[in-house]
KOLBAKE-682623 format. One line per 8 residues: number of its first residue (from 1); their letters; for each residue x, y, z of N, C-alpha, C, O. Coordinates in steps of 0.05 Angstrom, whole numbers. Each point is the difference from the previous one (the first is absolute). Last residue first. Layout:
N
NUM> A> X Y Z X Y Z X Y Z X Y Z ~ ...
This chain:
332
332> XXXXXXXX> 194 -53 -1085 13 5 -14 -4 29 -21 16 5 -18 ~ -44 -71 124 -10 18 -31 18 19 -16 3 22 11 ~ -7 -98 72 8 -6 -29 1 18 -24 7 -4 -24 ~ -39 0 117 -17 3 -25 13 -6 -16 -11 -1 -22 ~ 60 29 102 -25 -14 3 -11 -23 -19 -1 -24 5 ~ 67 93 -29 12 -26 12 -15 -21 14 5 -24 2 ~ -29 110 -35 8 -8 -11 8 -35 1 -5 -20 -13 ~ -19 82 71 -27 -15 -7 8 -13 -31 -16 -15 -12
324> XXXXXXXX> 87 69 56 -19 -13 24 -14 -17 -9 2 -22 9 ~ 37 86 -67 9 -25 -1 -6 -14 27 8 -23 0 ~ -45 106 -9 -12 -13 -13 11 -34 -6 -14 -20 -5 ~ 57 75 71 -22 0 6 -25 -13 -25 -20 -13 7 ~ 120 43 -30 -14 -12 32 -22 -11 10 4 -22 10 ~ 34 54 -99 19 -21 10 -8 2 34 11 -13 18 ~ -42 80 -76 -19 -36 -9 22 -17 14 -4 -24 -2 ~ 15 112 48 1 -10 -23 -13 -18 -7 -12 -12 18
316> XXXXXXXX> -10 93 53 11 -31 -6 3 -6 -34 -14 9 -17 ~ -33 73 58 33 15 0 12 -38 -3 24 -1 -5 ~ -116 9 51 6 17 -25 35 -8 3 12 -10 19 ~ -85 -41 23 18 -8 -13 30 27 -21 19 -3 -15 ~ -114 -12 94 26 17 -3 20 -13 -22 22 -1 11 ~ -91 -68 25 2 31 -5 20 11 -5 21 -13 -4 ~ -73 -92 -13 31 24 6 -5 28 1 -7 12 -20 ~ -39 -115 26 -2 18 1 23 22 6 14 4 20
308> XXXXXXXX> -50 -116 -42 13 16 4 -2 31 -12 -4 4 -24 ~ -51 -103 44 -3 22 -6 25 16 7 2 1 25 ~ -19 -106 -57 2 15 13 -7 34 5 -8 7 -22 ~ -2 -130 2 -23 36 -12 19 22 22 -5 -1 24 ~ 79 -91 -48 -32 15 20 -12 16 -16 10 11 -20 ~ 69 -67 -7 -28 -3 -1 -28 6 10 -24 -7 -1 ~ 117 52 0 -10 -8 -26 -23 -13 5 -20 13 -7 ~ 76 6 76 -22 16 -6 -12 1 -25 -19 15 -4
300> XXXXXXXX> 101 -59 48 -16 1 20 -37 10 -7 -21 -5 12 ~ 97 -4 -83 4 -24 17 -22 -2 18 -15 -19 -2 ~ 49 103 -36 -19 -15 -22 -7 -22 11 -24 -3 -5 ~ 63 56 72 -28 9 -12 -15 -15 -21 -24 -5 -2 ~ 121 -19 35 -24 -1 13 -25 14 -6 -19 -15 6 ~ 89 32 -59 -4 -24 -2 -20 -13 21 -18 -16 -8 ~ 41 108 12 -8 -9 -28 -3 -28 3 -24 -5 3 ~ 77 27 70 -33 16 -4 -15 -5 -17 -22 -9 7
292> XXXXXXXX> 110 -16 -22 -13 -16 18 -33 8 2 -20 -10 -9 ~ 70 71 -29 10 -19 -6 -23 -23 3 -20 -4 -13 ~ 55 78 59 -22 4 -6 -9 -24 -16 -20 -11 9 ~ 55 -15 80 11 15 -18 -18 14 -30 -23 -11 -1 ~ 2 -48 86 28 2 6 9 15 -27 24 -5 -4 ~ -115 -5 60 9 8 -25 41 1 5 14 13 15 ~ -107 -69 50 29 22 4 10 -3 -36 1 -22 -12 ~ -99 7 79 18 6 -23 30 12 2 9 20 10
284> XXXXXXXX> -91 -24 62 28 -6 1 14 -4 -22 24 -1 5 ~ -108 26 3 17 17 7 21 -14 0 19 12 -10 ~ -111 -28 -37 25 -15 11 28 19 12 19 2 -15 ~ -108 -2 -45 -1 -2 31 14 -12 12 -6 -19 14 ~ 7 38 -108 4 -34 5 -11 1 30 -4 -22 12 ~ 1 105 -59 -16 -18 -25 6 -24 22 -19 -15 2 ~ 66 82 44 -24 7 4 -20 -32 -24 -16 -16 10 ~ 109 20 -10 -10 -4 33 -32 0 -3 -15 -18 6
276> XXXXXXXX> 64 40 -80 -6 -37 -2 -7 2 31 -13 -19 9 ~ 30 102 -37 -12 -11 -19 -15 -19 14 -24 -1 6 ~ 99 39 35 -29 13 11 -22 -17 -18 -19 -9 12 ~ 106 -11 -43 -3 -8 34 -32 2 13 -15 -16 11 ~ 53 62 -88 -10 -25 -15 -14 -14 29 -24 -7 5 ~ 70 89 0 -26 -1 -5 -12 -15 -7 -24 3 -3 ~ 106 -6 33 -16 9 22 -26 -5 -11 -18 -13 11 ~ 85 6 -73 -1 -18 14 -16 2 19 -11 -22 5
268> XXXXXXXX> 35 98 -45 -24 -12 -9 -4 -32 8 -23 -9 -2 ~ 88 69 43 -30 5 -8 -20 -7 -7 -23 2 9 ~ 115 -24 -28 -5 -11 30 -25 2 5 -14 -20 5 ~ 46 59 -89 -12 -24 0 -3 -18 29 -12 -21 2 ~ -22 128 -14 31 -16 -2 -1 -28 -5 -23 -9 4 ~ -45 85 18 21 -4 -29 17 -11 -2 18 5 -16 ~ -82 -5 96 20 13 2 19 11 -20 21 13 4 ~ -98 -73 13 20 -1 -9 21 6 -6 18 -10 -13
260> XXXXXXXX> -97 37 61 9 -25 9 25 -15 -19 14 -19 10 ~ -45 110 -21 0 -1 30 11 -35 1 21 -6 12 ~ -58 29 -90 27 6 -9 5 14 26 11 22 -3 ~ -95 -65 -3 25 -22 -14 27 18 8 19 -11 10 ~ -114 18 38 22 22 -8 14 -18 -8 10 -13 19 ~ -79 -29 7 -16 30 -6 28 15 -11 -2 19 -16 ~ -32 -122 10 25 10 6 0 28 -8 3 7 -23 ~ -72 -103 34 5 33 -5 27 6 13 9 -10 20
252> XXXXXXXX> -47 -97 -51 23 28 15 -7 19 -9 2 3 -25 ~ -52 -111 27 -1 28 -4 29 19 17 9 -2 22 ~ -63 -112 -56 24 23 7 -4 22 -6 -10 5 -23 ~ -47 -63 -6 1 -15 23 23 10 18 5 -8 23 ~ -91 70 -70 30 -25 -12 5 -14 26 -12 2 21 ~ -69 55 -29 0 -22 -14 28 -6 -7 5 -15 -19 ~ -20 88 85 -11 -38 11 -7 -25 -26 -7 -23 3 ~ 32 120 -19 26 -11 5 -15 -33 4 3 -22 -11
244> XXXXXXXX> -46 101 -19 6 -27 -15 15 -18 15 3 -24 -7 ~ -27 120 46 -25 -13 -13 3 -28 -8 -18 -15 7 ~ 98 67 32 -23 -9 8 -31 -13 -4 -14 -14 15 ~ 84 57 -73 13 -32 9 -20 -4 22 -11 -22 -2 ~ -14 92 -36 -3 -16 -22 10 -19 8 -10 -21 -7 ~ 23 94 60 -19 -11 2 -19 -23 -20 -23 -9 4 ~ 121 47 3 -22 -10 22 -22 -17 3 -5 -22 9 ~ 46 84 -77 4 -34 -3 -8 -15 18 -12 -22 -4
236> XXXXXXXX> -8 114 5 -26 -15 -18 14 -33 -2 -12 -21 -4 ~ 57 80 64 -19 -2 2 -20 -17 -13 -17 -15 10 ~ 103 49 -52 -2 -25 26 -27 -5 21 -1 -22 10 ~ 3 98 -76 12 -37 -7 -3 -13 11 -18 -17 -1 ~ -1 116 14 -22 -21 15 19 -31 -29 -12 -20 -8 ~ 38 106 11 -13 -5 -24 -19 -16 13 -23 -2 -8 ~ 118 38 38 -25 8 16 -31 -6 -18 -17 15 7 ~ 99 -4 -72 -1 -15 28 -30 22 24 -14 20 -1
228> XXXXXXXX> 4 -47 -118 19 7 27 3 -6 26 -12 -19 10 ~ -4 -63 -81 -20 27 6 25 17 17 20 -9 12 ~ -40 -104 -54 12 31 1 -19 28 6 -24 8 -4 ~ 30 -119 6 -18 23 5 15 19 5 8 6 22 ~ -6 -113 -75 16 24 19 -24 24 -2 -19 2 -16 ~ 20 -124 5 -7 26 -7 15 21 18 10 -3 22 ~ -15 -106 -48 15 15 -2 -11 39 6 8 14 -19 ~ -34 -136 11 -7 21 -8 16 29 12 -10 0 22
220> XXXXXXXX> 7 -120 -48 8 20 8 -6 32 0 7 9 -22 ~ -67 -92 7 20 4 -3 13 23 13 -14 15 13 ~ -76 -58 -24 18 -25 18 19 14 -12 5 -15 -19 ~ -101 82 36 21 -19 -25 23 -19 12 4 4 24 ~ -70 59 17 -10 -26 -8 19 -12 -19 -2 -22 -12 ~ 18 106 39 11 -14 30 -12 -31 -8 9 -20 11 ~ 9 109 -56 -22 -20 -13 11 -22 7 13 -15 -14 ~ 13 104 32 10 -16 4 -10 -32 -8 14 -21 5
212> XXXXXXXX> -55 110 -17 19 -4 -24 29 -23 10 20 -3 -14 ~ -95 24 71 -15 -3 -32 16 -12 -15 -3 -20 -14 ~ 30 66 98 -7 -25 1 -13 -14 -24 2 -25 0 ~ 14 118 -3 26 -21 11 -4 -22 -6 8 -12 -20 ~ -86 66 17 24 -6 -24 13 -4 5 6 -15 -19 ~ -49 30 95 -18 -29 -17 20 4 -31 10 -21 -10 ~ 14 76 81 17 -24 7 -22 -17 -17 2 -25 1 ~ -9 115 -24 25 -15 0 10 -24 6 20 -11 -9
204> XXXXXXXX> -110 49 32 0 -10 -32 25 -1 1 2 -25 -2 ~ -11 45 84 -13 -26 -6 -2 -4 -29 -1 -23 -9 ~ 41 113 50 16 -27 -3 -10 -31 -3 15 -19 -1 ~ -44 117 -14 5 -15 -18 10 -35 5 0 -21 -14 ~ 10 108 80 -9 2 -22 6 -30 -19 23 -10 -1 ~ -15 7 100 20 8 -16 -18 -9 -27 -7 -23 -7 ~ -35 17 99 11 36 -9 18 -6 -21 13 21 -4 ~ -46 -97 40 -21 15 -18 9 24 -3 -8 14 -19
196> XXXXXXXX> 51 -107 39 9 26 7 -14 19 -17 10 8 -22 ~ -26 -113 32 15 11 -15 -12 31 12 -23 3 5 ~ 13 -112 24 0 21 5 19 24 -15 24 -2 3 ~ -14 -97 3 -12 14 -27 -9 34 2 -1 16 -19 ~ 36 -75 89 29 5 -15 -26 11 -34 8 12 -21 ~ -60 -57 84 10 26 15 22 18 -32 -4 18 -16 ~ -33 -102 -11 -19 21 14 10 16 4 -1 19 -16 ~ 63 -83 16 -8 2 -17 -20 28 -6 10 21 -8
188> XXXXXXXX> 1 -66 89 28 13 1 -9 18 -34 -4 24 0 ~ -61 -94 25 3 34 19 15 14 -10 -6 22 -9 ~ 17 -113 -20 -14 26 -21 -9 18 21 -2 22 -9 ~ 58 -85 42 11 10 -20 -14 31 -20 7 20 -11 ~ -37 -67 91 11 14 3 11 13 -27 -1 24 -5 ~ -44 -104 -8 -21 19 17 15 36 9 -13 21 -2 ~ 57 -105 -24 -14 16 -23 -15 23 10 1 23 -6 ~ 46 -81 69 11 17 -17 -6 15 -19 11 21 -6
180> XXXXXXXX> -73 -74 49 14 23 25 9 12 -13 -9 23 -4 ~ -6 -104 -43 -26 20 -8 14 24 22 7 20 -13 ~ 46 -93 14 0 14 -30 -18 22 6 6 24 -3 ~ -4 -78 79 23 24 1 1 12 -31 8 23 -4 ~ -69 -89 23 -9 20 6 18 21 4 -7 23 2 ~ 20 -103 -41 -13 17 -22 -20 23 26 -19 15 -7 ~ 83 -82 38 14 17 -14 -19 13 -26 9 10 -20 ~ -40 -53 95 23 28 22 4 3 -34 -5 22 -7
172> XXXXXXXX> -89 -75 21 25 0 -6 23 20 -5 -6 16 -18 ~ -85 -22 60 21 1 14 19 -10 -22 21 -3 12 ~ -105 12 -49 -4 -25 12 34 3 21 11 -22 3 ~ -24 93 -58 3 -17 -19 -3 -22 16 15 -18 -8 ~ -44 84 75 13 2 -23 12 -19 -21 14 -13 15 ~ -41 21 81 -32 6 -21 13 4 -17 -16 14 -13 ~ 78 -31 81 -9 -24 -13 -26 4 -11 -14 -20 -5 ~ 66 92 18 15 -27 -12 -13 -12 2 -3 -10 -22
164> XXXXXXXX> -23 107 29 -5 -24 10 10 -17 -7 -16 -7 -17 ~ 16 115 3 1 -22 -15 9 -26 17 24 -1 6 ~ -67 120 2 35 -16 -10 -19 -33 -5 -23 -1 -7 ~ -6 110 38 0 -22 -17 29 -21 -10 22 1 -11 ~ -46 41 116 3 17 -28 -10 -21 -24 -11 -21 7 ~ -5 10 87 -24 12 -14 7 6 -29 -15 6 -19 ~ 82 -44 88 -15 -19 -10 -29 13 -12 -17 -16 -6 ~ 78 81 44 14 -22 -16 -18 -10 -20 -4 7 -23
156> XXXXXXXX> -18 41 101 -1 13 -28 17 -23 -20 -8 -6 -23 ~ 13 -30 107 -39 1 -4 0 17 -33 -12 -8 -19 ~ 96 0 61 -10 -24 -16 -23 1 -7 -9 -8 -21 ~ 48 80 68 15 4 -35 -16 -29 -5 -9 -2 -23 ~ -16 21 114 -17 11 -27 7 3 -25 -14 6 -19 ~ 49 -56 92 -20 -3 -4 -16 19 -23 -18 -5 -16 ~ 102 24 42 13 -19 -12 -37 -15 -9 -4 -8 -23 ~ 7 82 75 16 14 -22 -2 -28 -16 -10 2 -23
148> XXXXXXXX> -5 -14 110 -26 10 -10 3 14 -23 -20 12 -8 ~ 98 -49 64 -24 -22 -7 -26 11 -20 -12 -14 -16 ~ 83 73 37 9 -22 -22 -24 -14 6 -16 0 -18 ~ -3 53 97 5 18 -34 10 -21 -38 -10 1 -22 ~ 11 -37 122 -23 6 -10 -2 14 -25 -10 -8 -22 ~ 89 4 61 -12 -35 -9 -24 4 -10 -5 -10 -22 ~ 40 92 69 19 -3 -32 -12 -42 -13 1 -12 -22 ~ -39 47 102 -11 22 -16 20 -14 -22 -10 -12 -19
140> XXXXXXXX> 45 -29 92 -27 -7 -7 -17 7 -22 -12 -17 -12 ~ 104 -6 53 4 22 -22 -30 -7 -6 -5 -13 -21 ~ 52 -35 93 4 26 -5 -11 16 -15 1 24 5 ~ -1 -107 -21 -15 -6 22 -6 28 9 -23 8 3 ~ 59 -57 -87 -5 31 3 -14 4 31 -20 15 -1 ~ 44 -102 -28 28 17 -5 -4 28 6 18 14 9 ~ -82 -80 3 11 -12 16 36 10 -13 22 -11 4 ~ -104 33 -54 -11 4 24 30 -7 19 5 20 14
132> XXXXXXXX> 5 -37 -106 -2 28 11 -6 12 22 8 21 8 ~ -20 -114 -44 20 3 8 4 24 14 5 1 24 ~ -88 -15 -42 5 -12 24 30 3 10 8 4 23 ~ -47 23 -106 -6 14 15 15 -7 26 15 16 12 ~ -8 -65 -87 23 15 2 -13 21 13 12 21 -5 ~ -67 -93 -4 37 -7 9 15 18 2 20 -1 14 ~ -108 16 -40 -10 -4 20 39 -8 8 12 10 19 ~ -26 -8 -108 3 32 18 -2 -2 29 13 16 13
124> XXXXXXXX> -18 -94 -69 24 9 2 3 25 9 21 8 10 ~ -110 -45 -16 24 -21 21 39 16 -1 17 1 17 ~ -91 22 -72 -6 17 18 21 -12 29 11 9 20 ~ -8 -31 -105 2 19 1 9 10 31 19 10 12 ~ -65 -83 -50 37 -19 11 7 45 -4 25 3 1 ~ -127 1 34 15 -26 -15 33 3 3 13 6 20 ~ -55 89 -13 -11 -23 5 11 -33 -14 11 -2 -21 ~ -11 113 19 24 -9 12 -8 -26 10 9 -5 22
116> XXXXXXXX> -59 58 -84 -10 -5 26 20 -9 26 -7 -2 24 ~ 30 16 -123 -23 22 9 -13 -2 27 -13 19 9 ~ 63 -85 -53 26 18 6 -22 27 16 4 12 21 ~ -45 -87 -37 18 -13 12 17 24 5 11 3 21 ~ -75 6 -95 -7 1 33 8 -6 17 -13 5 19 ~ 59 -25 -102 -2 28 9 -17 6 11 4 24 4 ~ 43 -105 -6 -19 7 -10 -1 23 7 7 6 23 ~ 78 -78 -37 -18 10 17 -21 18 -18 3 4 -24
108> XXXXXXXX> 77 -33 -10 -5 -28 17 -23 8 20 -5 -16 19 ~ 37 81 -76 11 -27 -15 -17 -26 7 -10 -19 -13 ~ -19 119 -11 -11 -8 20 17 -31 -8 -8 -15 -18 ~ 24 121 -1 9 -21 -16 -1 -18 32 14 3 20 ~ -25 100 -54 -5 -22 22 -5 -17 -15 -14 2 -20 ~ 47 94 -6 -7 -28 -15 1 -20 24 23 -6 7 ~ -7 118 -17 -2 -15 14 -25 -24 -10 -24 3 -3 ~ 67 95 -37 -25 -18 8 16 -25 3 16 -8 -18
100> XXXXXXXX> 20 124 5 -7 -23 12 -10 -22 0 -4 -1 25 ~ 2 98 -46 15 -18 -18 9 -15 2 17 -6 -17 ~ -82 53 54 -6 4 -23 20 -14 -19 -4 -7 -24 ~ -12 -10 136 3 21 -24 -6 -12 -26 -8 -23 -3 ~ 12 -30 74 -29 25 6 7 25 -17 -13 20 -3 ~ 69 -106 19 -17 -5 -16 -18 31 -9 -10 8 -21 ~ 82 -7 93 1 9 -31 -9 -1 -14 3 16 -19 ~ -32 -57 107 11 29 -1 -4 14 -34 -18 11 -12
92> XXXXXXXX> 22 -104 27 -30 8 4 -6 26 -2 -20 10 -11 ~ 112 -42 13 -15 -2 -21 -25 3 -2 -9 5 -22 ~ 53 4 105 18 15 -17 -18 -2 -28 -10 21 -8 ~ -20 -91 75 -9 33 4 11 24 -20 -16 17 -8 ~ 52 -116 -7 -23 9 -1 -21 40 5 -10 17 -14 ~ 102 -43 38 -5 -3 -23 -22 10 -6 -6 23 -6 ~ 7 -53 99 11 22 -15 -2 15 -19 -11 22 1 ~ -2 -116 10 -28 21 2 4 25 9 -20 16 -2
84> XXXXXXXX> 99 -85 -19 -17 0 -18 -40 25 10 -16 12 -15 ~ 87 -22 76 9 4 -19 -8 8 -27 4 21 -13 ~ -39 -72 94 2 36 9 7 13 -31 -15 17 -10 ~ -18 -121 18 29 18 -5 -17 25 -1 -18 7 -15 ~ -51 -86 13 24 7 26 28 20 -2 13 2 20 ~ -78 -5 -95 -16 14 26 23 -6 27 10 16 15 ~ -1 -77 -99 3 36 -4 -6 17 23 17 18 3 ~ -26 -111 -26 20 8 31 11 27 -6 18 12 11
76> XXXXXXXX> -73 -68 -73 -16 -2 36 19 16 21 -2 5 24 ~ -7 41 -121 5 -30 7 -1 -2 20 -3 21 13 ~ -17 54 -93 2 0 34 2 -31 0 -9 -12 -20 ~ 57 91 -41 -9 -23 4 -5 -19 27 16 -8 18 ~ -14 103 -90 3 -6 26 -11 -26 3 -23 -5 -7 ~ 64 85 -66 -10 -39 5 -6 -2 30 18 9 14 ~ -2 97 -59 4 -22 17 -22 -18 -5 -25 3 -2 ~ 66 75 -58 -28 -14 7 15 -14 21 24 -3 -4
68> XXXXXXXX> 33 72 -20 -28 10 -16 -29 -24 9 -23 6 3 ~ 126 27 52 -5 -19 -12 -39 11 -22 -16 18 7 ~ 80 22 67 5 5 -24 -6 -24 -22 14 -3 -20 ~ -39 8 117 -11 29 -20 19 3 -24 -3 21 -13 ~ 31 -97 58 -33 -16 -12 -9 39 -7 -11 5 -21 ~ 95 -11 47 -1 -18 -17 -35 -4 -8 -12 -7 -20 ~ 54 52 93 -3 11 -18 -8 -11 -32 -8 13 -20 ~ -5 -58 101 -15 18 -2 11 21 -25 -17 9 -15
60> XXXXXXXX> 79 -72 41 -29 -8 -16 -15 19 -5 -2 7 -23 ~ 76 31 70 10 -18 -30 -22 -18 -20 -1 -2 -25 ~ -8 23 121 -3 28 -19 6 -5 -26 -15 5 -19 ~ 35 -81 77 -26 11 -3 -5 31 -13 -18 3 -17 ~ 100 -37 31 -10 -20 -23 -31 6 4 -14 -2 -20 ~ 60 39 83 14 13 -25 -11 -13 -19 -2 13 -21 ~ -23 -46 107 -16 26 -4 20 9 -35 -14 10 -17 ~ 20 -115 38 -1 16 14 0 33 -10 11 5 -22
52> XXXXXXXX> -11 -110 -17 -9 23 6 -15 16 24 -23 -1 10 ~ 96 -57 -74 -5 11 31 -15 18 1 7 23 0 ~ -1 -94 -86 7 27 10 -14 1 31 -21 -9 9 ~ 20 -62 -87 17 -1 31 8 23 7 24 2 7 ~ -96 -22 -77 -7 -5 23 34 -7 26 1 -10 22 ~ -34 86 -98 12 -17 5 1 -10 27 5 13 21 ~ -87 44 -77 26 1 15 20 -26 8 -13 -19 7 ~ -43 52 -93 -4 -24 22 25 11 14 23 4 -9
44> XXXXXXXX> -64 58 -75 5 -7 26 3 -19 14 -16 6 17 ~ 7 17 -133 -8 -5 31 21 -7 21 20 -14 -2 ~ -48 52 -107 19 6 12 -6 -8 32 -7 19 14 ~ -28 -55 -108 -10 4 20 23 4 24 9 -19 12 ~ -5 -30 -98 19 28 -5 -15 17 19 2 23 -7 ~ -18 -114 -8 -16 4 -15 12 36 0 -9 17 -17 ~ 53 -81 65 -4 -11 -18 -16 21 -26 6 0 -24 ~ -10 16 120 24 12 -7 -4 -19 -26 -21 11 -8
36> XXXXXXXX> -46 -38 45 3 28 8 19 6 -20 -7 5 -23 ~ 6 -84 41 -20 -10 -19 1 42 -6 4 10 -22 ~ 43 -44 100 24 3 -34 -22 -2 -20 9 -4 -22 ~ -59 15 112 29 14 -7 20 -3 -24 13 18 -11 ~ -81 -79 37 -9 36 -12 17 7 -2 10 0 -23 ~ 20 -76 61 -16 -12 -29 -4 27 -9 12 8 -19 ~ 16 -7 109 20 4 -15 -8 -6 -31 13 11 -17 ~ -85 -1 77 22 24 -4 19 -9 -15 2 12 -21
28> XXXXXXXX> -42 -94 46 -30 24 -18 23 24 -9 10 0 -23 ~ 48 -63 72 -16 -18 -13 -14 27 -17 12 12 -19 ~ 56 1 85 10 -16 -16 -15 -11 -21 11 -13 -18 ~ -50 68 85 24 18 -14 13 -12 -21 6 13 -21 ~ -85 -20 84 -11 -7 -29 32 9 -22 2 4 -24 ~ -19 -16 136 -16 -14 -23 7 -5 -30 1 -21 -13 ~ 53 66 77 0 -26 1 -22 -13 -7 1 -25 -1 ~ 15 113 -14 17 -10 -15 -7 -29 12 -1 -16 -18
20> XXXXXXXX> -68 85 3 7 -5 23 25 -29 -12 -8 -19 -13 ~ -21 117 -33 -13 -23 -3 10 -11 25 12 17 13 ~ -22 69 -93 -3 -10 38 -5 -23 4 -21 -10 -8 ~ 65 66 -85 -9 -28 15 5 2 29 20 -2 13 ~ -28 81 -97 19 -10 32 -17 -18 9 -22 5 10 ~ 27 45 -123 -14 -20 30 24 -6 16 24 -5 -6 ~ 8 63 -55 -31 7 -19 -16 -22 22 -24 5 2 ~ 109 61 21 -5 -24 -2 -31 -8 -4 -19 10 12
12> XXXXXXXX> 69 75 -2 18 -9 -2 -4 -36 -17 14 -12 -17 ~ -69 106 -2 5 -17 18 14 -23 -7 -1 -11 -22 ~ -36 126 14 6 -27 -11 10 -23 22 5 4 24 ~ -86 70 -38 18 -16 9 17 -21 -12 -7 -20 -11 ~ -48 101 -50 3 -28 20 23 -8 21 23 3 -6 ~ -70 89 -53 18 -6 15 -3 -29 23 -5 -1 24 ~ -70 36 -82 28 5 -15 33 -6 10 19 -4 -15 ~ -125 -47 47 21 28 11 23 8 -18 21 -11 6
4> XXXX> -99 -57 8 9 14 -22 17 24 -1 2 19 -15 ~ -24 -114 88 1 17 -10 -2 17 -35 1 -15 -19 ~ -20 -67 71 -26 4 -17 21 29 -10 -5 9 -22 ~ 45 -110 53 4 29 1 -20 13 -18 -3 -7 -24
């Protein structure tokens, strides 16, 4: 994303994996995929026992315009599924904006292979033409139209910049899925550094912030930002948890504490919930009391680098929200 626009898109999902499931679903994809999410990389794989039919297709499509980078992974039998070069077109589509880009990812094939529709490529388009021919017999203009849509999202495809498995660490899958991830990671990084030039001042705030977090040290560190309301706070925490975040190994922003906790101790059980979901990428956490909460945080999150972030705290006692990190940290 080259934008600078004061006003970003936001988006649901930071990569949407195109890929062809009976190649590479159980083996390359499913390896990225938790190497992805592992590293706190919010992604897409659609699930492979879904019906898909037209409701589950809008459902992608909406899925890949709300997504920030697409993986696209071509393998010999990428080109035979309608499905998968669909997709494709949809993302070749979105790539063409500003806050968009599209990662071709060459597994088992060559990207003159995808650019020319030639070789175990071109063999698999040449299959799923033929099928189409002998279903759409009727429907000539509408075969033609996908055929010549699906030929040019690959031809733009295979020109973008992306990455060759076997010109890569000599094809070995798991230091080329590290480098993909990294690779993404610090885009994500980059972008998320982008800072909001109409708000006076706010790059020397977030370099004293960050200064006085003296993020090089191995201990605990603690800070608050007071100010009135409408002050840009939450804004500048924003964007200070955006700048650092990719150096812990857990991260939660939580923009309205006293929305999610409601002041109560059910409340704040919620908020511990939100905590450890977001730091562990784990939605399914279950807090059975506040209690507990506490004890899972010190238990679950003591030995991580983590980053936690709170807004809105006004009107809480030290008995909420600071005993959060209390119970973390040990800190007394």
């Amino acid at each position: 994303m080259a934008s600078t626009s004061s006003v970003q898109k936001r988006f649901r999902y930071d990569v949407f994996l195109s890929f062809r499931g009976e190649d590479t679903r159980k083996t390359f994809v499913d390896h990225l995929y938790v190497a992805l999410v592992n590293k706190g990389i919010i992604t897409y794989k659609d699930d492979e026992t879904i019906d898909k039919g037209e409701r589950i297709k809008e459902q992608l499509i909406k899925s890949i315009q709300d997504s920030r980078f697409y993986i696209i992974v071509f393998s010999k039998n990428y080109a035979s599924s309608s499905w998968c070069l669909d997709e494709l077109v949809e993302i070749i589509k979105c790539q063409k904006t500003a806050e968009h880009t599209a990662y071709p990812i060459f597994y088992d094939v060559e990207p003159t292979e995808v650019r020319k529709q030639s070789g175990l490529v071109g063999e698999a388009f040449e299959q799923l033409t033929r099928k189409r021919k002998r279903t759409l017999e009727d429907a000539t203009l509408e075969k033609e139209h996908d055929v010549g849509r699906w030929k040019n999202a690959l031809k733009e495809a295979a020109y973008l910049a992306g990455m060759e498995l076997k010109n890569t660490f000599n094809g070995h899958e798991a230091k080329f899925i590290q480098q993909i991830v990294e690779d993404v990671s610090l885009k994500l990084h980059l972008i998320n550094l982008s800072i909001d030039r109409k708000l006076v001042g706010m790059e020397t705030r977030v370099r004293d912030v960050i200064s006085s977090l003296e993020l090089d040290l191995d201990d605990v560190r603690m800070i608050g930002i007071k100010g009135i309301g409408g002050g840009g706070k939450t804004t500048l925490a924003r964007t200070i948890f955006d700048h650092i975040s990719i150096w812990f190994e857990g991260k939660s922003f939580v923009e309205d504490v006293r929305e999610v906790s409601k002041g109560s101790l059910s409340g704040l059980k919620d908020l511990q919930k939100q905590i450890l979901s977001s730091v562990l990428n784990d939605q399914t956490i279950v807090v059975a009391g506040v209690s507990d909460g506490k004890r899972m945080m010190k238990r679950m999150m003591a030995n991580r680098k983590v980053l936690v972030v709170l807004c809105d705290t006004l009107g809480f006692s030290e008995q909420t929200p600071y005993n959060i990190f209390v119970y973390i940290y040990d800190i007394k």
